[in-house]
N, C-alpha and C positions, 0 to 999 in steps of 0.2 A: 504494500500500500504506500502510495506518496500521493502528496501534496501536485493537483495538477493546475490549479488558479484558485486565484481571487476573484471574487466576482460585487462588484459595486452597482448597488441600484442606483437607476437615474431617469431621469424623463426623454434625455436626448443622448443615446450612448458614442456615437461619434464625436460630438462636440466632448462628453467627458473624457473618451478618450485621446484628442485632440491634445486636449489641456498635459497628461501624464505624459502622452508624445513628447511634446516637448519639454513638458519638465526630464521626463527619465533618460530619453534618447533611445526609449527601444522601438520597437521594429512592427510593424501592421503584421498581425496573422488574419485578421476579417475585418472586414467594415461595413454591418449592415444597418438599416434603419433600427431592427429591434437588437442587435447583437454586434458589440465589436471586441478585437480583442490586441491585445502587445503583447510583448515576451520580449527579454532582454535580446541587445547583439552578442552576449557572450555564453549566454545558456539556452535552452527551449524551455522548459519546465523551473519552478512554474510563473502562469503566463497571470496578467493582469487581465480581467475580463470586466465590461458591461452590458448590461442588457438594460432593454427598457421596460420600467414599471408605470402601467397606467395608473393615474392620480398619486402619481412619486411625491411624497411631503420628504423636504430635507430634515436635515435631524436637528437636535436643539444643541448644543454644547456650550457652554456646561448645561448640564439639568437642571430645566428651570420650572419643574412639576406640571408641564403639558409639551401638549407637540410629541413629534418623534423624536425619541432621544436615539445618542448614537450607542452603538450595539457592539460597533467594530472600528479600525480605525490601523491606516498603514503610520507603519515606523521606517524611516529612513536616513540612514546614517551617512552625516555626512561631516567635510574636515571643516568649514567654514561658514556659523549659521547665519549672517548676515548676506553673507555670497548668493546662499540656498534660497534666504528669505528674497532677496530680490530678483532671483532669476522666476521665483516663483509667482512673484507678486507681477513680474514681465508676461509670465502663461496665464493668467489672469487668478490666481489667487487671490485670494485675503489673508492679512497675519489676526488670529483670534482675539478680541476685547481682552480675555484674561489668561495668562500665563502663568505656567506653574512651580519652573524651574530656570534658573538662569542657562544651563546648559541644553534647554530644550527649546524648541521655536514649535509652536501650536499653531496650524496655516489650517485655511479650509479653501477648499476644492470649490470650485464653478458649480457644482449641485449641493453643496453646503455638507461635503463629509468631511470632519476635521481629520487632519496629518498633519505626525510629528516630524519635526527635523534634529538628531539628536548627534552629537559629539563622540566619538570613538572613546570607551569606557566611560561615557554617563550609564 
């Protein structure tokens, strides 16, 4: 048994995967209206996927006792959080109202799933 994707709900799965395109630099394996999907240039497995959810509510973060709270959430390690935060905030991100850690950067996604940006041994 392994780990074959992730798969992030959204209203519009191209455009979301658009956004991780260019954030992550990986590589088109599908691009359809209800189904798209990336996978690194240096692995296959495993792959980032979206699909479309009819009447997709984005998630609340932090939990604010309504709305959809989030469930799940990518980690991404990287050497330089201000670098990360801007290159992200260039793919259309946002950096999150509230922050948890100085070594951690809290971003949300163009369909409002938050991801972290986190430091080598935070």
């Amino acid at each position: 048994m392994r780990l074959a994707a992730t798969v992030l709900q959204c209203a519009d799965p191209i455009a979301l995967a658009t956004f991780y395109q260019r954030l992550l630099g990986w590589e088109w394996v599908s691009r359809e209206a209800t189904w798209a999907q990336l996978r690194s240039p240096d692995y296959d497995r495993p792959r980032l996927s979206f699909q479309r959810e009819p009447g997709y509510q984005a998630p609340v973060w932090p939990c604010a006792g309504h709305g959809q709270t989030m469930q799940a959430h990518l980690d991404l390690e990287v050497e330089d959080l201000d670098a990360a935060e801007q290159r992200a905030v260039a793919a259309g991100a946002t950096r999150a109202d509230r922050q948890l850690a100085q070594d951690v950067r809290i971003m949300i996604d163009p369909a409002g799933h938050p991801f972290c940006f986190f430091l080598p041994g935070a």
